[in-house]
mmCIF entry with sequence, helices, sheets and N, C-alpha, C, O atoms, coordinates in Angstrom:
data_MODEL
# 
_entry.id   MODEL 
# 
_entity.id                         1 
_entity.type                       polymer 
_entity.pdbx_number_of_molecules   1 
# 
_entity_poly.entity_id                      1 
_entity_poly.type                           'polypeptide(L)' 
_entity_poly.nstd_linkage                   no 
_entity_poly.nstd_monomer                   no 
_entity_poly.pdbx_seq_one_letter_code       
;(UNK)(UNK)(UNK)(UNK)(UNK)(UNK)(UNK)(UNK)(UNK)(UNK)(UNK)(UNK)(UNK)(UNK)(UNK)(UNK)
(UNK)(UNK)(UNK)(UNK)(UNK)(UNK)(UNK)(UNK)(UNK)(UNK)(UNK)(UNK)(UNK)(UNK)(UNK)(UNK)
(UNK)(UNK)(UNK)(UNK)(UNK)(UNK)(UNK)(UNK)(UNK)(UNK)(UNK)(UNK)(UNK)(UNK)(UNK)(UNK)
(UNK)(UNK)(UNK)(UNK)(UNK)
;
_entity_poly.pdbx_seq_one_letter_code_can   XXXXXXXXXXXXXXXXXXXXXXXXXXXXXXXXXXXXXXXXXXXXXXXXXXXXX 
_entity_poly.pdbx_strand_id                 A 
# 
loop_
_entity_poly_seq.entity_id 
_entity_poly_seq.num 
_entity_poly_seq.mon_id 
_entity_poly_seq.hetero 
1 1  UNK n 
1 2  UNK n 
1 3  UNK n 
1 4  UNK n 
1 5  UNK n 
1 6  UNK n 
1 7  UNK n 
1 8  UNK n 
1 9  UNK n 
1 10 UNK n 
1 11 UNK n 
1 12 UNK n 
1 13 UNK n 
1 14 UNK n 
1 15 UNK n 
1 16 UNK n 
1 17 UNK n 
1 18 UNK n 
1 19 UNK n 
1 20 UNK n 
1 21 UNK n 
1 22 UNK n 
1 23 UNK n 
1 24 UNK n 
1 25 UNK n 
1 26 UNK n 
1 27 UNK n 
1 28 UNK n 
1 29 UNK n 
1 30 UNK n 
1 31 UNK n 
1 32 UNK n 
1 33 UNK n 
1 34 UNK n 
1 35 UNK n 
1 36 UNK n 
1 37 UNK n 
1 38 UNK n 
1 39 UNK n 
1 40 UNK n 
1 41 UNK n 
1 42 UNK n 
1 43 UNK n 
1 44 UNK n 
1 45 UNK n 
1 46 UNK n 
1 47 UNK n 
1 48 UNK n 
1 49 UNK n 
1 50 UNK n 
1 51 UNK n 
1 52 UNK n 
1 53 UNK n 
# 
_struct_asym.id          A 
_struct_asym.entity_id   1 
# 
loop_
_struct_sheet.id 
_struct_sheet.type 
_struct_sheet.number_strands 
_struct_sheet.details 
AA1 ? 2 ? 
AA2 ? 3 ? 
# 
loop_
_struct_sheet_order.sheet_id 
_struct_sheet_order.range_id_1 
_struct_sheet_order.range_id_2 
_struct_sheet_order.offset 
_struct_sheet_order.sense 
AA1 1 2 ? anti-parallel 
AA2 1 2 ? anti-parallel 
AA2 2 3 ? anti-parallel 
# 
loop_
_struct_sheet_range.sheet_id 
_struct_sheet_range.id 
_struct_sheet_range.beg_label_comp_id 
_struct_sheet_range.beg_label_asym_id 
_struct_sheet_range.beg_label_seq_id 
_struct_sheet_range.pdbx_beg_PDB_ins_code 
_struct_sheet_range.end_label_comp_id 
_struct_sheet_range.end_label_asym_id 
_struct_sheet_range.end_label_seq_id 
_struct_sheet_range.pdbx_end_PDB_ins_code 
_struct_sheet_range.beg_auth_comp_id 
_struct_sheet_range.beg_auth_asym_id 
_struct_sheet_range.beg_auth_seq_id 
_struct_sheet_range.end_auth_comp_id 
_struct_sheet_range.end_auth_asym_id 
_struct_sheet_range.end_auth_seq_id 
AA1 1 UNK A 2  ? UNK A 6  ? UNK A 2  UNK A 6  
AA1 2 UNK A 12 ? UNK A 17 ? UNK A 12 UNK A 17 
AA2 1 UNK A 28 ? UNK A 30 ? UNK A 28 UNK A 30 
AA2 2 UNK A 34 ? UNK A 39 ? UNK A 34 UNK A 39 
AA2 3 UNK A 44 ? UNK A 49 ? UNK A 44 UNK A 49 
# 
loop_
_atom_site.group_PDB 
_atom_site.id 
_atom_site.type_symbol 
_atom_site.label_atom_id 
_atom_site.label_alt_id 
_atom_site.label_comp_id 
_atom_site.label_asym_id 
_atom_site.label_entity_id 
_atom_site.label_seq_id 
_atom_site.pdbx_PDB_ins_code 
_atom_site.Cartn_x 
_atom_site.Cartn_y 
_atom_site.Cartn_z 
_atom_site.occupancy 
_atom_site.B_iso_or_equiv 
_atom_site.pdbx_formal_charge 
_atom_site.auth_seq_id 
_atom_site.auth_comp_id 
_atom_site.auth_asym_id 
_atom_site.auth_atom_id 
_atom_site.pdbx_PDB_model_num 
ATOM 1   N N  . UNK A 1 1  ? 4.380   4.312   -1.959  1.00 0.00 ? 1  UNK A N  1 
ATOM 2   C CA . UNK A 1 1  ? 3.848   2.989   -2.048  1.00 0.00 ? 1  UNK A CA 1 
ATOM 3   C C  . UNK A 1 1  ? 3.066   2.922   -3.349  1.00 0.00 ? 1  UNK A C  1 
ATOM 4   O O  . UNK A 1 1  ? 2.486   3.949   -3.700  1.00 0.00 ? 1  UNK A O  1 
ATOM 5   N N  . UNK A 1 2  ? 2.986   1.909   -4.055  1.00 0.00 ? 2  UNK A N  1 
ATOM 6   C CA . UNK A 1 2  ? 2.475   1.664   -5.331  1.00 0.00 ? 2  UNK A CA 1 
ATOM 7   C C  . UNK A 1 2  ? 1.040   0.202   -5.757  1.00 0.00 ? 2  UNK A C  1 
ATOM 8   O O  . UNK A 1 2  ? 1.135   -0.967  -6.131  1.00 0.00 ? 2  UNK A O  1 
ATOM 9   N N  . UNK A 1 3  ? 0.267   0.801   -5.545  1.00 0.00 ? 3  UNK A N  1 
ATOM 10  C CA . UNK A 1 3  ? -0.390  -0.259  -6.023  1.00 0.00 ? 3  UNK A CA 1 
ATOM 11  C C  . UNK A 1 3  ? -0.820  -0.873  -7.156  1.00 0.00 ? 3  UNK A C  1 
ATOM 12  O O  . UNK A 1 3  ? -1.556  -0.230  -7.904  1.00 0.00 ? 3  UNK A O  1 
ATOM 13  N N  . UNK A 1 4  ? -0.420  -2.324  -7.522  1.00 0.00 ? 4  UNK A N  1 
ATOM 14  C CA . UNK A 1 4  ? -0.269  -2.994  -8.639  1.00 0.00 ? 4  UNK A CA 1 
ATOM 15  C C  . UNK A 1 4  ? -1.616  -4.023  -8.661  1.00 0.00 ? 4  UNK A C  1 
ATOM 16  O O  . UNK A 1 4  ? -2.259  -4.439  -7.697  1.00 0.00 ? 4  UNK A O  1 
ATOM 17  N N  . UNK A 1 5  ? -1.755  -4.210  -9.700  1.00 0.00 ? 5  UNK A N  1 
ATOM 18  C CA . UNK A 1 5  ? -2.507  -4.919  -10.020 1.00 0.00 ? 5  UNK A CA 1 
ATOM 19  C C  . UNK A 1 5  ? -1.801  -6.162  -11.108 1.00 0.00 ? 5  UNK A C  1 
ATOM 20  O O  . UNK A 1 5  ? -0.883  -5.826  -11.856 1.00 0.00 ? 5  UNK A O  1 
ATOM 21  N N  . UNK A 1 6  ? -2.382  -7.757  -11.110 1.00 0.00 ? 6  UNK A N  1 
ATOM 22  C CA . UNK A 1 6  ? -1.412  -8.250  -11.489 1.00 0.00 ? 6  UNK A CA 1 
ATOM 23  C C  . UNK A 1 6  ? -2.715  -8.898  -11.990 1.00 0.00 ? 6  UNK A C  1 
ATOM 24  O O  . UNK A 1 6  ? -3.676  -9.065  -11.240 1.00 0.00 ? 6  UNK A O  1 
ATOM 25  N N  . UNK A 1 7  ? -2.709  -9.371  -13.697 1.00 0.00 ? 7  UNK A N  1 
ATOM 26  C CA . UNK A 1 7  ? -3.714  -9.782  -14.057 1.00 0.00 ? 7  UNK A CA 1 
ATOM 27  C C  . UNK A 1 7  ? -3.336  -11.175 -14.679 1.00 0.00 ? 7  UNK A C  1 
ATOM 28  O O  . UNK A 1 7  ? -2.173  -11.541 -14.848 1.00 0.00 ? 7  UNK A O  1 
ATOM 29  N N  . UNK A 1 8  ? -4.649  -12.038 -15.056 1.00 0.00 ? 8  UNK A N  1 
ATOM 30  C CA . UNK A 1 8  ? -4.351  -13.274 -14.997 1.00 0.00 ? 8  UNK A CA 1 
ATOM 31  C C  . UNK A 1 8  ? -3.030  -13.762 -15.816 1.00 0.00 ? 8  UNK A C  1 
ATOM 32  O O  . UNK A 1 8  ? -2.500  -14.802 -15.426 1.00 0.00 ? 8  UNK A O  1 
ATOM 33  N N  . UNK A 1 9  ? -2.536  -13.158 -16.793 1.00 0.00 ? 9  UNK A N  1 
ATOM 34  C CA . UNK A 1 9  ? -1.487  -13.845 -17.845 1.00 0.00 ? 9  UNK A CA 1 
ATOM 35  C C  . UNK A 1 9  ? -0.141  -13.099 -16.818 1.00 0.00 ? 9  UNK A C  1 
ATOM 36  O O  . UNK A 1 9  ? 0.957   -13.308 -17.333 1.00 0.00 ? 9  UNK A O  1 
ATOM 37  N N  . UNK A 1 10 ? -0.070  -12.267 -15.451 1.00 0.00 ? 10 UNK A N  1 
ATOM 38  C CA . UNK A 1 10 ? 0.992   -12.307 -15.358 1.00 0.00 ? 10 UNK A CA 1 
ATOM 39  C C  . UNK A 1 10 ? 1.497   -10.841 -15.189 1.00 0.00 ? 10 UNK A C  1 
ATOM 40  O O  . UNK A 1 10 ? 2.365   -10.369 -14.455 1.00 0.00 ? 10 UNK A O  1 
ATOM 41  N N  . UNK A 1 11 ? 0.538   -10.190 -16.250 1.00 0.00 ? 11 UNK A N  1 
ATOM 42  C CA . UNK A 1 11 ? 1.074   -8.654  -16.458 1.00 0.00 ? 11 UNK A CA 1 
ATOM 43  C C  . UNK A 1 11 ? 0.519   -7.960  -15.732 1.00 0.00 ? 11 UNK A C  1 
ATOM 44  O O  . UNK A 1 11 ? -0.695  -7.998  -15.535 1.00 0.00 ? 11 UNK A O  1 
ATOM 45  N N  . UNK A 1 12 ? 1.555   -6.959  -15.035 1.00 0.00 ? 12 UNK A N  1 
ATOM 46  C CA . UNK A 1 12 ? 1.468   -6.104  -14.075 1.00 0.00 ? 12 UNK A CA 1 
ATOM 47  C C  . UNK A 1 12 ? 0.869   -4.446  -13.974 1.00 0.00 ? 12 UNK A C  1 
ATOM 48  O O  . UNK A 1 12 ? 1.899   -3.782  -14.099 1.00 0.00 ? 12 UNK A O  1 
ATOM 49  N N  . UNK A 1 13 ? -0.006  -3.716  -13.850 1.00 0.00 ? 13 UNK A N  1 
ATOM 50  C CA . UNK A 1 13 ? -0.200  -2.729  -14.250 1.00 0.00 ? 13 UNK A CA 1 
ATOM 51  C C  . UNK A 1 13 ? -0.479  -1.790  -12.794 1.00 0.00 ? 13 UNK A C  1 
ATOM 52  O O  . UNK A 1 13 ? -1.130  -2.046  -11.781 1.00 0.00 ? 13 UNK A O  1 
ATOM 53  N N  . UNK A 1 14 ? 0.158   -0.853  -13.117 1.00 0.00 ? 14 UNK A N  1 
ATOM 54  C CA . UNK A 1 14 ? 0.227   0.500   -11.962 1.00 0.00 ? 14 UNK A CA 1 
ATOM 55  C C  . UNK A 1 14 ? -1.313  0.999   -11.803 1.00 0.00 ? 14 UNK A C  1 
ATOM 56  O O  . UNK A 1 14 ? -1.973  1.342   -12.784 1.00 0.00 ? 14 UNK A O  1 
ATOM 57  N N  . UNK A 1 15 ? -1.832  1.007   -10.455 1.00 0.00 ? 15 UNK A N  1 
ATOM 58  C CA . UNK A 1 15 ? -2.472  1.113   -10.351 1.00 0.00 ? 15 UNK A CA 1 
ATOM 59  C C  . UNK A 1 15 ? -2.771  2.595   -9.543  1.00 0.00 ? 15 UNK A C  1 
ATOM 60  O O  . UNK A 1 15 ? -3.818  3.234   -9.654  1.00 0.00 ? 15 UNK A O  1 
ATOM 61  N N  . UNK A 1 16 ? -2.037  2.838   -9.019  1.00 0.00 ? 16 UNK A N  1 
ATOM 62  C CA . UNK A 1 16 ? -2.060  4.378   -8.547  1.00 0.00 ? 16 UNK A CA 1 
ATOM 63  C C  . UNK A 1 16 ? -1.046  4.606   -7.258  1.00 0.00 ? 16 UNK A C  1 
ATOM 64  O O  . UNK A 1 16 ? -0.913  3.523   -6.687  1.00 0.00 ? 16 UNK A O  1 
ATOM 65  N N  . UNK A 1 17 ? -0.382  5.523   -6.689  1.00 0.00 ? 17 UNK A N  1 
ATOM 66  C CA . UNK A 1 17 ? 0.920   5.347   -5.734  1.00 0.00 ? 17 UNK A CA 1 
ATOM 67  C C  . UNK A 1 17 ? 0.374   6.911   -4.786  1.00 0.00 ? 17 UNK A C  1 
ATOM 68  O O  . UNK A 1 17 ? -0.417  7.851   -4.870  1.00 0.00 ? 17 UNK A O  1 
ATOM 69  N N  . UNK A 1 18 ? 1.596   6.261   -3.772  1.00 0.00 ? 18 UNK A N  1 
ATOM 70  C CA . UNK A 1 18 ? 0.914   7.378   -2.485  1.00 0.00 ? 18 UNK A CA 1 
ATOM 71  C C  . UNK A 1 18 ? 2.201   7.359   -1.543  1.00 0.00 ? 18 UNK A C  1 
ATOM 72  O O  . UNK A 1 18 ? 2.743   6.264   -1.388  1.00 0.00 ? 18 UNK A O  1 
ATOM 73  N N  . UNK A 1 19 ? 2.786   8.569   -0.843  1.00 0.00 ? 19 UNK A N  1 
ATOM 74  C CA . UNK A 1 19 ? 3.341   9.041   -0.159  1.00 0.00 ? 19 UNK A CA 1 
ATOM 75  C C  . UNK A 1 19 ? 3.457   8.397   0.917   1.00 0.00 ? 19 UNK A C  1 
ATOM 76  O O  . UNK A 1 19 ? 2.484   8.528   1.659   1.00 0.00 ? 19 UNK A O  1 
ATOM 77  N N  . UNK A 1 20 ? 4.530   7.543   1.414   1.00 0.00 ? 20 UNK A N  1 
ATOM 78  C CA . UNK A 1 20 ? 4.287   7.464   2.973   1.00 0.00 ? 20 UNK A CA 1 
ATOM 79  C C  . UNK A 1 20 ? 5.440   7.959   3.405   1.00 0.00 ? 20 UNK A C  1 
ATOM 80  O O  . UNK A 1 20 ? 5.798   8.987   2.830   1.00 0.00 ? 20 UNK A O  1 
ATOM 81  N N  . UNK A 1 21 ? 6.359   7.411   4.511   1.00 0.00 ? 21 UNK A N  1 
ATOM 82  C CA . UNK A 1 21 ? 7.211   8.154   5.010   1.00 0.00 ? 21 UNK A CA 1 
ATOM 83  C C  . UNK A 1 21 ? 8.537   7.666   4.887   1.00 0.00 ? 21 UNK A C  1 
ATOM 84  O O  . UNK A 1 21 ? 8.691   6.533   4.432   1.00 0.00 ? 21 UNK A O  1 
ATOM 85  N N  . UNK A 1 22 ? 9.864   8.585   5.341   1.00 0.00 ? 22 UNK A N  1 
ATOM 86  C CA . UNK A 1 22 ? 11.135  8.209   4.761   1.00 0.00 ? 22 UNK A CA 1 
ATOM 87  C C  . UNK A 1 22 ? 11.474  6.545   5.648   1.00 0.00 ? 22 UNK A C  1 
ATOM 88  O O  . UNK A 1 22 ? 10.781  6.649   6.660   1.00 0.00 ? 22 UNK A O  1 
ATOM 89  N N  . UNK A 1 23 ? 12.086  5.348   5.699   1.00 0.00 ? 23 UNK A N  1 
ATOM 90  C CA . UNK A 1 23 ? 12.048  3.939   6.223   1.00 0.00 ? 23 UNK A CA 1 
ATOM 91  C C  . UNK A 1 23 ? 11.276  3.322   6.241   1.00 0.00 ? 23 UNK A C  1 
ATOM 92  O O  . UNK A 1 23 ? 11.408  2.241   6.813   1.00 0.00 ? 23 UNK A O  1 
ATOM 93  N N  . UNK A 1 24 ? 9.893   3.716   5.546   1.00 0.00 ? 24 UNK A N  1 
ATOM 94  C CA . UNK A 1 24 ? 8.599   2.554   6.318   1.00 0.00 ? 24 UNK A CA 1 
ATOM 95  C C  . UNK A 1 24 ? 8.863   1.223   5.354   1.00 0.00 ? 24 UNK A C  1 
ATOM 96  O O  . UNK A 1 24 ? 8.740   1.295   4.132   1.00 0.00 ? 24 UNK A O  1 
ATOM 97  N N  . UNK A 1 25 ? 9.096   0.472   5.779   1.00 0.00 ? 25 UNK A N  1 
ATOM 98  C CA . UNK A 1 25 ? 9.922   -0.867  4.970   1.00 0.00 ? 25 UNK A CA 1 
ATOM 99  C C  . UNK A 1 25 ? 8.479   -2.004  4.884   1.00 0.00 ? 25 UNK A C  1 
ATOM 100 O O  . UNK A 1 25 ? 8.648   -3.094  4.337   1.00 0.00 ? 25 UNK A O  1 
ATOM 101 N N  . UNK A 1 26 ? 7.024   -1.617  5.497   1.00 0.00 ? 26 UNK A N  1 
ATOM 102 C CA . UNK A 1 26 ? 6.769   -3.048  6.120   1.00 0.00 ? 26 UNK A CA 1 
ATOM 103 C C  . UNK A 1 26 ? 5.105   -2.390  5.342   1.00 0.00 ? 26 UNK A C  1 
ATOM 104 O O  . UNK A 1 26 ? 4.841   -1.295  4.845   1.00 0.00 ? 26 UNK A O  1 
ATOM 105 N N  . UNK A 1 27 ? 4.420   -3.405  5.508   1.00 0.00 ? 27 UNK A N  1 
ATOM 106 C CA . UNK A 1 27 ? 3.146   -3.107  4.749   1.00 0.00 ? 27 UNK A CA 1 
ATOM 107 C C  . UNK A 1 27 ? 2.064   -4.649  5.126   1.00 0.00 ? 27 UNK A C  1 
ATOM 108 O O  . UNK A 1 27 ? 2.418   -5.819  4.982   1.00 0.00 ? 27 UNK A O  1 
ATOM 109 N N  . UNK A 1 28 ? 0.857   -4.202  5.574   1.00 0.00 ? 28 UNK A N  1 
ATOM 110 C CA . UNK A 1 28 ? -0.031  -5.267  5.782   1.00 0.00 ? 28 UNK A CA 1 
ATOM 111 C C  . UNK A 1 28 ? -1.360  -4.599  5.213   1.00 0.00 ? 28 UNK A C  1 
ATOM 112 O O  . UNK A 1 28 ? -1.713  -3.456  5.505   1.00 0.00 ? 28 UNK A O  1 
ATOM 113 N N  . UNK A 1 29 ? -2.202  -5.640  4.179   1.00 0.00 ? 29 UNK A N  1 
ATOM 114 C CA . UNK A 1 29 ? -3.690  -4.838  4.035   1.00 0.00 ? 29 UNK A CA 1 
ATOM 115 C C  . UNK A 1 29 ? -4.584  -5.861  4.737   1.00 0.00 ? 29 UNK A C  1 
ATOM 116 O O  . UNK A 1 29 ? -4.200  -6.845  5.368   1.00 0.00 ? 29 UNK A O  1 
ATOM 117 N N  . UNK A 1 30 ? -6.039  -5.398  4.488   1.00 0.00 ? 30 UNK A N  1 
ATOM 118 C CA . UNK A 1 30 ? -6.744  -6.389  5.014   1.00 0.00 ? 30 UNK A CA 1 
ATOM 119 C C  . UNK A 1 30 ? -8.355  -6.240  4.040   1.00 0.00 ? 30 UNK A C  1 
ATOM 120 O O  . UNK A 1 30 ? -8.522  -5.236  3.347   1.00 0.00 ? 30 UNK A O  1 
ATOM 121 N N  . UNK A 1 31 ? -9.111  -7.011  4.085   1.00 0.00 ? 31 UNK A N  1 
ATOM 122 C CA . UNK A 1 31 ? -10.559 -7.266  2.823   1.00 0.00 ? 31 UNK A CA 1 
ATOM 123 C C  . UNK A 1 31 ? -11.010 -5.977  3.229   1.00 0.00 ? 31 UNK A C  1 
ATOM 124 O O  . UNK A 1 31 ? -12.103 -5.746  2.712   1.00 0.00 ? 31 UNK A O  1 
ATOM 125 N N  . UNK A 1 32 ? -10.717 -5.308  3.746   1.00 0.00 ? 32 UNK A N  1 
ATOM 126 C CA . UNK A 1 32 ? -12.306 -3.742  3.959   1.00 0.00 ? 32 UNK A CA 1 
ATOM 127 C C  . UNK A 1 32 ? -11.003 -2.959  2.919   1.00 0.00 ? 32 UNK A C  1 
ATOM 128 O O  . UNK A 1 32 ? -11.104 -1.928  3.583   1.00 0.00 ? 32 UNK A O  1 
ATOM 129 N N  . UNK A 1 33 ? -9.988  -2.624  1.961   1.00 0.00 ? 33 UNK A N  1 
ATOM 130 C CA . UNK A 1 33 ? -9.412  -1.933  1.553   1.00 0.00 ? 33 UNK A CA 1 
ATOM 131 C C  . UNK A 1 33 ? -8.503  -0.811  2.282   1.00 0.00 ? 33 UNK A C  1 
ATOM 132 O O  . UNK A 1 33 ? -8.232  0.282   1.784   1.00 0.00 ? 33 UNK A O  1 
ATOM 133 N N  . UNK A 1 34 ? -8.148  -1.199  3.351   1.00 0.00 ? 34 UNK A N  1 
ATOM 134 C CA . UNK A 1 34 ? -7.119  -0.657  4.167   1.00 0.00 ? 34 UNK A CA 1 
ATOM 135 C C  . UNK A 1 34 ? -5.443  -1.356  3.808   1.00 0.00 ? 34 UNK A C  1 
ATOM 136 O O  . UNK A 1 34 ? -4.987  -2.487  3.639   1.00 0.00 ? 34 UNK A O  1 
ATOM 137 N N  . UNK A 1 35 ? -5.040  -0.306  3.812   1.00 0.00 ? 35 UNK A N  1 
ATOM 138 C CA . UNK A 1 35 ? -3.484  -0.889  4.096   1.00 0.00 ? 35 UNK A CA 1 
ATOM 139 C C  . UNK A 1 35 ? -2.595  0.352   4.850   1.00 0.00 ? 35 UNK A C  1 
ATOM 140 O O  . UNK A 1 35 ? -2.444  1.542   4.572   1.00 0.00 ? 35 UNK A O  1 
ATOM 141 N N  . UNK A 1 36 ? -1.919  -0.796  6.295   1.00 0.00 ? 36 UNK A N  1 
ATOM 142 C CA . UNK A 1 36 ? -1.049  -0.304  6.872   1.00 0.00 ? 36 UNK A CA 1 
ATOM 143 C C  . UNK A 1 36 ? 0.497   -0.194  6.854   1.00 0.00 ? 36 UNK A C  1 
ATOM 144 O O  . UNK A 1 36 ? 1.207   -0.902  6.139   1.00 0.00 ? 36 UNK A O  1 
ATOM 145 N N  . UNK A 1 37 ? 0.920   0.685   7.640   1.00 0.00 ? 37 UNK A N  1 
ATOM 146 C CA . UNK A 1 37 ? 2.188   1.030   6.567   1.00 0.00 ? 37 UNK A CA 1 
ATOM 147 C C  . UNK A 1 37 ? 2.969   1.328   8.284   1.00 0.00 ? 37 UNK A C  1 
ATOM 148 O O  . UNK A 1 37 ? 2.427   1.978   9.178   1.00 0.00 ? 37 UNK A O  1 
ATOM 149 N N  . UNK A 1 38 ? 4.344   0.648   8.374   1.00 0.00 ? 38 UNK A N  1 
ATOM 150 C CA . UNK A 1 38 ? 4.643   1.309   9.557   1.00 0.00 ? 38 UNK A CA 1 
ATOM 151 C C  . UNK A 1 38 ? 5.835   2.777   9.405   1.00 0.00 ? 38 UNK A C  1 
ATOM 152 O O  . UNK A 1 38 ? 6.780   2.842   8.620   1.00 0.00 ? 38 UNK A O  1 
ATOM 153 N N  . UNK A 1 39 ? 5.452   3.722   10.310  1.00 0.00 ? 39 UNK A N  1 
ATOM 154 C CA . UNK A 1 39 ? 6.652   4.622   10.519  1.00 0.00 ? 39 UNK A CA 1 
ATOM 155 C C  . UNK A 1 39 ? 7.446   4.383   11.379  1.00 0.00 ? 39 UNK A C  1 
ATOM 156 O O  . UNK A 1 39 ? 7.238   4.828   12.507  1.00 0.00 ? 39 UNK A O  1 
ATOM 157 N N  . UNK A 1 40 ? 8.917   3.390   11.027  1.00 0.00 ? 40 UNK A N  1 
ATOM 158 C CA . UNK A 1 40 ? 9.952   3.318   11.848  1.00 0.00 ? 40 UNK A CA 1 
ATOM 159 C C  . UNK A 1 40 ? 10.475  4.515   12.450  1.00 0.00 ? 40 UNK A C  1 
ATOM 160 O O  . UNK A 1 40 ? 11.266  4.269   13.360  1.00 0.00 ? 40 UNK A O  1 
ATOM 161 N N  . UNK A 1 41 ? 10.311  5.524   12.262  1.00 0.00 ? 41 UNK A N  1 
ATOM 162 C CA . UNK A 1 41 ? 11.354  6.652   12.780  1.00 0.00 ? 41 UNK A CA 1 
ATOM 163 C C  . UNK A 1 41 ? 9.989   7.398   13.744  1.00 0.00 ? 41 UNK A C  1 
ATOM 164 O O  . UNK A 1 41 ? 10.360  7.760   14.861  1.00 0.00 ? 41 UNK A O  1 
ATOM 165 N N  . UNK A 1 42 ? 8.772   7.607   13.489  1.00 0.00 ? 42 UNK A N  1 
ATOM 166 C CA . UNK A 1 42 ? 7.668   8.225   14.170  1.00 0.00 ? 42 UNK A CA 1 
ATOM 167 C C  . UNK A 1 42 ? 7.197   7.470   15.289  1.00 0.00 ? 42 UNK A C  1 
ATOM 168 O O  . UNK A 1 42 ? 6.989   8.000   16.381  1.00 0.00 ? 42 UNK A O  1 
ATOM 169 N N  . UNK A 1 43 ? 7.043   6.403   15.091  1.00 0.00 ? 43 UNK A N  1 
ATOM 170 C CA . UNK A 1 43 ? 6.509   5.287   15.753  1.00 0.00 ? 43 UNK A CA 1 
ATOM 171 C C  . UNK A 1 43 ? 5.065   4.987   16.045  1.00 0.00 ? 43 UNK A C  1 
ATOM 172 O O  . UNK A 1 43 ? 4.499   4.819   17.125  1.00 0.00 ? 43 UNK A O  1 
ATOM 173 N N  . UNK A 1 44 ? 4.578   4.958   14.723  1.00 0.00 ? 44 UNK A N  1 
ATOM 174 C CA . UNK A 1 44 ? 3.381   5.616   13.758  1.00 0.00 ? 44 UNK A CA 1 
ATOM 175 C C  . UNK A 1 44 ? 3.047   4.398   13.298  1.00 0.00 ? 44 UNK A C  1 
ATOM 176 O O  . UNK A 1 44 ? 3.950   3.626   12.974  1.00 0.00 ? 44 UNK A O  1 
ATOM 177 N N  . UNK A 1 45 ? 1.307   3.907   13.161  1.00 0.00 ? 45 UNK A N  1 
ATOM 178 C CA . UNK A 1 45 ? 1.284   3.524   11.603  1.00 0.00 ? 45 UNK A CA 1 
ATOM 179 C C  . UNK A 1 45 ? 0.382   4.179   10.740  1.00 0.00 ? 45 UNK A C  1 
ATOM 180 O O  . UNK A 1 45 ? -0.550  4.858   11.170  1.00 0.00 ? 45 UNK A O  1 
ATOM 181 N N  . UNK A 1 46 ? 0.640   3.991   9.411   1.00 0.00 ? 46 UNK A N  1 
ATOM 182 C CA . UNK A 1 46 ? -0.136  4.809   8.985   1.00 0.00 ? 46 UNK A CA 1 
ATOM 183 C C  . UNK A 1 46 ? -1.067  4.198   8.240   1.00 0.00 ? 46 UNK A C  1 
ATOM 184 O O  . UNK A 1 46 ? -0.781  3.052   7.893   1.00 0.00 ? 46 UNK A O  1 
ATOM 185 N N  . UNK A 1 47 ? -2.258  4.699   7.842   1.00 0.00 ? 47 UNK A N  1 
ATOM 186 C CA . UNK A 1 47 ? -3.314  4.007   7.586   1.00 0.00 ? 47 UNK A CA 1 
ATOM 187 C C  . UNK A 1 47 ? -3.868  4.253   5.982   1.00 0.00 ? 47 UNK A C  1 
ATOM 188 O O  . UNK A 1 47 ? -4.236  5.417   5.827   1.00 0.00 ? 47 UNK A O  1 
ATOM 189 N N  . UNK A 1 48 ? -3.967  3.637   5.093   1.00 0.00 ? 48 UNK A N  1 
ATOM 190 C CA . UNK A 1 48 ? -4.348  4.404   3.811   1.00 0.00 ? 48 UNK A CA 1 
ATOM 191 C C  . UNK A 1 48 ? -5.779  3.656   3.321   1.00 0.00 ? 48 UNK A C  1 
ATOM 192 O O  . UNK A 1 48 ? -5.822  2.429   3.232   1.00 0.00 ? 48 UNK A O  1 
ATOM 193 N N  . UNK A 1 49 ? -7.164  4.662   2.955   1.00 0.00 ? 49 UNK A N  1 
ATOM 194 C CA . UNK A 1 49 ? -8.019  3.507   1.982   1.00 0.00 ? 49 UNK A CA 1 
ATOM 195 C C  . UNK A 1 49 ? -8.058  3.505   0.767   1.00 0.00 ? 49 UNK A C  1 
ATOM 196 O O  . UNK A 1 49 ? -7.918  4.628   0.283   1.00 0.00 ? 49 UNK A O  1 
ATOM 197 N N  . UNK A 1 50 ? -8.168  2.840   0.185   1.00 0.00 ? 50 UNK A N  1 
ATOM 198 C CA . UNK A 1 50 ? -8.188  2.715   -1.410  1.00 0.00 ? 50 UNK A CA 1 
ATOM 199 C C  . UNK A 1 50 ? -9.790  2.124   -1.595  1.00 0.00 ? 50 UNK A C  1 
ATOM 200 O O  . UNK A 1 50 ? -10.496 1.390   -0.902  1.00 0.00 ? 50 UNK A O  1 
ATOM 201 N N  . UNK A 1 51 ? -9.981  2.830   -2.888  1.00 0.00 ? 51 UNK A N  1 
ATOM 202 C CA . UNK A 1 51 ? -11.334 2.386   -3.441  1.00 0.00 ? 51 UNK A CA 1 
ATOM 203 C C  . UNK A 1 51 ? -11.154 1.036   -3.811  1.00 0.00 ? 51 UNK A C  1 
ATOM 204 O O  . UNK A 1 51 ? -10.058 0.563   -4.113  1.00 0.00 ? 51 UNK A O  1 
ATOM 205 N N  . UNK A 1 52 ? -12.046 0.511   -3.793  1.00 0.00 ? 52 UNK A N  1 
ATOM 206 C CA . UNK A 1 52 ? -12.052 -1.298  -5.102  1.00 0.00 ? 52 UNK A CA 1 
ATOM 207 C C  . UNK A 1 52 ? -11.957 -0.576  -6.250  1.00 0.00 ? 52 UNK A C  1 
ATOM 208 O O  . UNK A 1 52 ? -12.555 0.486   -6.419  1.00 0.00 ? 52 UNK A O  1 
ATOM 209 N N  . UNK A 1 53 ? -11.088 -1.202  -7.220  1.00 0.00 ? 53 UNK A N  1 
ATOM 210 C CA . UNK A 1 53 ? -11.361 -1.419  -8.561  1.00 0.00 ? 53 UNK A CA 1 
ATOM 211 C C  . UNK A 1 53 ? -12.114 -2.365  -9.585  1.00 0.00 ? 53 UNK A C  1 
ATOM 212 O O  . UNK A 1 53 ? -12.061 -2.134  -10.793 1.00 0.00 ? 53 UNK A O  1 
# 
């Protein structure tokens, strides 16, 4: 998974990326810096925090 950052004119910049698992197709975050990630094949989700930038 890759987190982007997309700044006002448009341009996109990599913001840092992370391992999840082989199918997880689906992704929801929420304001405390969480983002969930589902494991279709585990039947898992997985949970990641990221700092603010």
């Amino acid at each position: 998974m890759a987190m982007i950052a997309i700044s006002s004119t448009g341009a996109a910049k990599l913001l840092g990326q992370v391992t999840t698992v082989k199918g997880a197709h689906c992704a929801a975050a929420d304001e405390s810096n969480h983002v969930y990630v589902c494991d279709p094949n585990g039947g898992r989700i997985l949970v990641f925090t990221d700092s603010p930038r």
